[in-house]
MDAnalysis code that builds the backbone (N, CA, C; Angstrom):
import MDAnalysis as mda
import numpy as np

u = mda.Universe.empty(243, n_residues=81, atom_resindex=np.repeat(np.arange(81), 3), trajectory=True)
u.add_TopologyAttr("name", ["N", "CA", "C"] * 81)
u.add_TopologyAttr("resid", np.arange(1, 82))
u.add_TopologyAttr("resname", ["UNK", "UNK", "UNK", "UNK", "UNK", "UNK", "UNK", "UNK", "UNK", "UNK", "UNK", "UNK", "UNK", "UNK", "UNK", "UNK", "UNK", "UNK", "UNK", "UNK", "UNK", "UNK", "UNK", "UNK", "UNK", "UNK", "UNK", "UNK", "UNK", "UNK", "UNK", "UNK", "UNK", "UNK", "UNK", "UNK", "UNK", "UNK", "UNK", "UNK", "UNK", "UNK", "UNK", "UNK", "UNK", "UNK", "UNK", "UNK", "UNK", "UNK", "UNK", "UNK", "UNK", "UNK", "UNK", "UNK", "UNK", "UNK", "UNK", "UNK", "UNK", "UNK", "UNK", "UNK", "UNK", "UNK", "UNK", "UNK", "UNK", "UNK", "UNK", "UNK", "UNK", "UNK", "UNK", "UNK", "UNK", "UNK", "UNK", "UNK", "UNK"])
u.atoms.positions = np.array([
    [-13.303, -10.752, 12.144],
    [-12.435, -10.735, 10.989],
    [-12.806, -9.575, 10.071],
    [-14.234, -9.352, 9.916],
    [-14.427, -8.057, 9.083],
    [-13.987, -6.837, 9.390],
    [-14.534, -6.763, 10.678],
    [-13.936, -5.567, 11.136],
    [-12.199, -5.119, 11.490],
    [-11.608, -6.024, 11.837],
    [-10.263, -6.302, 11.053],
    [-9.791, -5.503, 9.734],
    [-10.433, -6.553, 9.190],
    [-9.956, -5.956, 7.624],
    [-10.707, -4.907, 6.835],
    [-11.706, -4.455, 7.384],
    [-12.082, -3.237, 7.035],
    [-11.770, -2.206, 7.930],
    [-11.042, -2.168, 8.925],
    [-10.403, -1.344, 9.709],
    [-9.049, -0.711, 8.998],
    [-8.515, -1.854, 8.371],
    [-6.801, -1.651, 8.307],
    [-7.139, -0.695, 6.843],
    [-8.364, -1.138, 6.293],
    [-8.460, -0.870, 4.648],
    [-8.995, 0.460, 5.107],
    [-9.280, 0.750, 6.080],
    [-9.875, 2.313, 6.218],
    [-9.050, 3.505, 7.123],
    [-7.672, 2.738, 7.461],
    [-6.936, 3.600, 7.956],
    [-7.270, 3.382, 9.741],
    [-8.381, 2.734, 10.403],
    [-8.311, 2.684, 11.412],
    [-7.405, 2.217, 11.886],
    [-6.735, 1.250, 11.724],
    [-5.818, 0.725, 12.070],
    [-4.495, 0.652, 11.387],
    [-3.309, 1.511, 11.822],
    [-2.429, 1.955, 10.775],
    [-1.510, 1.242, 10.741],
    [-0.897, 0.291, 11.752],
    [-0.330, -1.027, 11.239],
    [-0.956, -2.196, 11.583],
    [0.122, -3.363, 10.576],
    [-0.597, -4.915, 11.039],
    [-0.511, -5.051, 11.978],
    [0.253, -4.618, 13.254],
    [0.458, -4.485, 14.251],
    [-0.717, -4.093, 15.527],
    [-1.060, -3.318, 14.903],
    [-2.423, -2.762, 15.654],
    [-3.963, -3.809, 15.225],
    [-3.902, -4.302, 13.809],
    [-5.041, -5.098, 13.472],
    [-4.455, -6.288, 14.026],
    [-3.022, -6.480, 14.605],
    [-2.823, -8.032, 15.381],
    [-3.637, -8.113, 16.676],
    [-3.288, -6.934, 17.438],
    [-3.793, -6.944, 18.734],
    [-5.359, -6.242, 19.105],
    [-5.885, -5.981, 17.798],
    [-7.233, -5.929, 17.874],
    [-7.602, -7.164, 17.660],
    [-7.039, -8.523, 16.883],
    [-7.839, -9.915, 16.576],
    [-7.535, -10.475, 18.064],
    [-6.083, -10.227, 17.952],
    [-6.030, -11.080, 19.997],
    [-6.705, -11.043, 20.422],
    [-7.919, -10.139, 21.171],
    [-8.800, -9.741, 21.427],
    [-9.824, -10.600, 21.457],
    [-10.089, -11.420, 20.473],
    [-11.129, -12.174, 20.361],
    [-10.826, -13.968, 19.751],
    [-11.169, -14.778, 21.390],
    [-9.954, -15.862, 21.582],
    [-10.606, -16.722, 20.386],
    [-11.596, -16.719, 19.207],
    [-12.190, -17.820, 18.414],
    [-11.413, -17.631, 17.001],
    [-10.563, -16.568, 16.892],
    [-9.153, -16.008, 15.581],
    [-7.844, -16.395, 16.051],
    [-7.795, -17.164, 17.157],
    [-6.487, -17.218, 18.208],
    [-6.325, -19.217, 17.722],
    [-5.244, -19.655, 17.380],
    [-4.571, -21.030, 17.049],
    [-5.331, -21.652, 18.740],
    [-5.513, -22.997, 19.048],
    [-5.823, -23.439, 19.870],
    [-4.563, -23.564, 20.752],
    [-3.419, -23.839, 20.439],
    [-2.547, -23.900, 21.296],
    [-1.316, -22.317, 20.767],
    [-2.080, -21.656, 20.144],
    [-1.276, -20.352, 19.989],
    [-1.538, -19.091, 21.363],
    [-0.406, -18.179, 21.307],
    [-0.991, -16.884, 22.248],
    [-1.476, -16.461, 21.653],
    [-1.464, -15.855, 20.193],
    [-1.637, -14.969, 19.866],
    [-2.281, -15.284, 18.418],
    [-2.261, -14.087, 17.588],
    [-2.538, -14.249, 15.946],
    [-1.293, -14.522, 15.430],
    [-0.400, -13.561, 15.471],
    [1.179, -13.325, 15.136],
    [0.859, -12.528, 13.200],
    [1.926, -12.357, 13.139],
    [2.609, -11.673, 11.866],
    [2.183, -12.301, 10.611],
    [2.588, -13.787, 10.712],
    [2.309, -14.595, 9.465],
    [1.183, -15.125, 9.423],
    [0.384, -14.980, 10.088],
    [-1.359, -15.272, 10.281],
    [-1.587, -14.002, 9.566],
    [-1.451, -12.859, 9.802],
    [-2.246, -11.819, 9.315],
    [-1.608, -11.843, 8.242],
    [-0.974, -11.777, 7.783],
    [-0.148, -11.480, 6.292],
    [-1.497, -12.591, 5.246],
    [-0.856, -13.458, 5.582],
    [-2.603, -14.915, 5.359],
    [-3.705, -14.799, 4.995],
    [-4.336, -13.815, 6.326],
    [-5.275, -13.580, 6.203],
    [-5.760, -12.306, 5.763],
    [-4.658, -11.359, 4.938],
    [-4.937, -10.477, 4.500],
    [-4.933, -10.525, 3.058],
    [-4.196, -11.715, 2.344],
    [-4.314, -11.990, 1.248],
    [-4.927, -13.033, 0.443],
    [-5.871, -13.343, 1.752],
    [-6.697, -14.353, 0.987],
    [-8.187, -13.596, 0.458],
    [-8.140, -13.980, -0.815],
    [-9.148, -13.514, -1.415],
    [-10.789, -14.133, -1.251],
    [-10.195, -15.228, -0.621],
    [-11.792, -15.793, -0.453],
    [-13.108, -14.814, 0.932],
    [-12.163, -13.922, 1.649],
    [-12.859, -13.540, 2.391],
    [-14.060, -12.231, 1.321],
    [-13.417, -11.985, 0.503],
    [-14.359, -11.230, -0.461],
    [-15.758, -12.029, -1.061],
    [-15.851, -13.252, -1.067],
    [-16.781, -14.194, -1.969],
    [-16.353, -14.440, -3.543],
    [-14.745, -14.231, -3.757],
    [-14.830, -14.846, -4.623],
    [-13.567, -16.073, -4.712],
    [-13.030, -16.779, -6.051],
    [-11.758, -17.697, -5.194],
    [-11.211, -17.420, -6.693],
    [-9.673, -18.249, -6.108],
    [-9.023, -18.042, -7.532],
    [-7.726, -18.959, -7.144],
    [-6.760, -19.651, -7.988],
    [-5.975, -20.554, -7.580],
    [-5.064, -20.613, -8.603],
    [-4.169, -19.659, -9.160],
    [-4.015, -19.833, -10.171],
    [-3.193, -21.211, -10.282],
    [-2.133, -21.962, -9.732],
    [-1.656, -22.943, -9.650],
    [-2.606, -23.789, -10.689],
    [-3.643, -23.932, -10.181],
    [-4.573, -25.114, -10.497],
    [-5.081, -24.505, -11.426],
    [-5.050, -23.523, -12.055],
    [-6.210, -23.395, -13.488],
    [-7.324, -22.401, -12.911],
    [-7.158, -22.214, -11.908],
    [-8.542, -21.550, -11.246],
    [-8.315, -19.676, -11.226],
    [-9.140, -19.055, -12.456],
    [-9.104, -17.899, -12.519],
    [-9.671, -17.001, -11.650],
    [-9.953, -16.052, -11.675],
    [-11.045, -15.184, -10.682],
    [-11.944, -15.203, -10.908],
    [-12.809, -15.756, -10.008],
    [-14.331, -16.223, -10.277],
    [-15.600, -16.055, -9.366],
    [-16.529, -15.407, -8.932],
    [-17.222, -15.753, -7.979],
    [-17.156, -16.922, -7.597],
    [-17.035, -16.515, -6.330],
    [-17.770, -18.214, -5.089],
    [-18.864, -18.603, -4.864],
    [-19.496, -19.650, -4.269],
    [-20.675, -19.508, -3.756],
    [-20.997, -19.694, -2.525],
    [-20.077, -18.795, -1.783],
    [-20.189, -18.462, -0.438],
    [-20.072, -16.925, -0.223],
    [-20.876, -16.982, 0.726],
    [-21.092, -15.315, 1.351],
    [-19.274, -14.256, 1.912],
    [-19.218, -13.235, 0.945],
    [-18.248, -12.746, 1.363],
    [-18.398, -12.222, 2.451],
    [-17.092, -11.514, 3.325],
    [-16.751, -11.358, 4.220],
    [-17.000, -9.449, 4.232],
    [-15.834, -9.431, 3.133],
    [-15.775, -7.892, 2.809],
    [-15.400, -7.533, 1.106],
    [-15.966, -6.362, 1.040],
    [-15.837, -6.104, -0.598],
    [-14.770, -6.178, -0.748],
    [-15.056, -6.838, -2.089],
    [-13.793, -7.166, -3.276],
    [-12.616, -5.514, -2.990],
    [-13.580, -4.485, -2.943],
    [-12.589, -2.725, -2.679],
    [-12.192, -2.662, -1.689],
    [-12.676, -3.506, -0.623],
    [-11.759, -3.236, 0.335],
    [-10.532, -3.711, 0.399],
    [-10.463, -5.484, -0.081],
    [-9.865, -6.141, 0.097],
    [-8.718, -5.660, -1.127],
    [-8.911, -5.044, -2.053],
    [-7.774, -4.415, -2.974],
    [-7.340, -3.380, -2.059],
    [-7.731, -2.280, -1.065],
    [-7.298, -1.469, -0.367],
    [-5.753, -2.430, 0.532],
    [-6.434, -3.446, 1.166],
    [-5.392, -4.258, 1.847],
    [-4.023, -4.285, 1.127],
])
């Protein structure tokens, strides 16, 4: 997943398209009864902020805040996304 999303944020990978079929690749990012990642998985998982270490919800009251779980990839990358 990091390398994913620090791929797309660095130009390695110039569409979602290309960071789809680089996750295919690796069957433990793949739905159990899915082929694939698909379109609306990555969209998902490109805008979730928790992969940075921090969370936020605004619905619920929940501002931007550190987490206390280990991020994935910097907060800069994940604004690159």
């Amino acid at each position: 997943m990091q390398e994913a999303l620090e791929g797309f944020a660095t130009g390695r990978f110039q569409t979602k398209v290309e960071m789809t079929r680089f996750m295919d690749r690796y069957p433990e990012l793949v739905y159990r009864n899915s082929k694939g990642i698909g379109k609306s998985r990555v969209d998902r998982i490109m805008d979730n902020i928790l992969y940075t270490g921090y969370l936020e919800h605004e619905a619920w009251g929940v501002s931007l805040r550190k987490g206390q779980h280990p991020p994935i990839i910097s907060f800069e990358t994940y604004q690159k996304n």
